[in-house]
N, C-alpha and C positions, 0 to 999 in steps of 0.2 A: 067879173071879179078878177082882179089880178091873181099872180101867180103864187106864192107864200114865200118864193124867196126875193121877190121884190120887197117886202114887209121888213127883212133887214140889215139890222143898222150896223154900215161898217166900222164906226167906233165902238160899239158896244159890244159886237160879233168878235173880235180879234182874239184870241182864246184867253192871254193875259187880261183883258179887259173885262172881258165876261166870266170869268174866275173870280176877278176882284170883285164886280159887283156881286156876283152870287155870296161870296164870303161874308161881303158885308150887310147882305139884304136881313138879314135876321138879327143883326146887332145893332147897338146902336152905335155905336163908333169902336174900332179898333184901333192899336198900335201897330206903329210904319212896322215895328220889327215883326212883331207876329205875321204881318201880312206877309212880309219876305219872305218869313220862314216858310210859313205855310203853303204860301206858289212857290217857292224854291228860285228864288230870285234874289239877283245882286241889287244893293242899295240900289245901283243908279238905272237899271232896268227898271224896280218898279218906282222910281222917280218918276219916270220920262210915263211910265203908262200914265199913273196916278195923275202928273200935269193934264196929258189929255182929257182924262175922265172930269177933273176940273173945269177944263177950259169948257165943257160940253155942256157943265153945269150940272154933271152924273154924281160929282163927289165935293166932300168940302174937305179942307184940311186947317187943324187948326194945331199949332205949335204951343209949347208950353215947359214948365218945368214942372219934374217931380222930386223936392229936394232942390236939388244941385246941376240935375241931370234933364238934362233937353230930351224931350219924349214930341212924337209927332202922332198926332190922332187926326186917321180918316173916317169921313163917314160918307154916306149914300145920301144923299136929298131926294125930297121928293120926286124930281124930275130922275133923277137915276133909278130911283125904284119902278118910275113908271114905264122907264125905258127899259128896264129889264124884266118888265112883262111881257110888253111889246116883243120882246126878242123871244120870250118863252114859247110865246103863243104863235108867230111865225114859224117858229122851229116844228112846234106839236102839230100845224097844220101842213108842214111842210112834210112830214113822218106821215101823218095820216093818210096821205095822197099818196103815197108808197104802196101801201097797201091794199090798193082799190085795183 
């Protein structure tokens, strides 16, 4: 059996990133703005995360109006949500071996 922090993932892992997917793991899609606000991030910080998490295929983003007003909604895919088990459960096993 490997080690439990070989199990993860350094896109997922980076604490911006795995904030974001935790945020998003129980919603179905959120607002760009809410997410800033909430990680306490500048527009173009959680750009550049949020691209990554896309590129990885962890998040979708999908752009729109409400009214007048351009609104950007992210979500988790499937693949992001299962990526961030994976992360959970390296972590808990990673904690667990601590204590033995």
């Amino acid at each position: 059996m490997t080690h439990p922090v070989n199990r993860i993932d350094d896109t997922v892992h980076q604490r911006v990133r795995l904030g974001i997917l935790a945020l998003l793991s129980p919603v179905k899609s959120a607002d760009f703005t809410f997410v800033r606000d909430e990680m306490g991030l500048t527009d173009g910080n959680l750009s550049r995360h949020v691209q990554v998490l896309e590129e990885a295929g962890f998040l979708s983003v999908n752009k729109g109006f409400e009214g007048r007003k351009p609104r950007t909604w992210v979500s988790i895919t499937k693949d992001g949500r299962a990526a961030l088990q994976r992360e959970v459960a390296a972590l808990r096993d990673l904690i667990a071996g601590m204590s033995t």
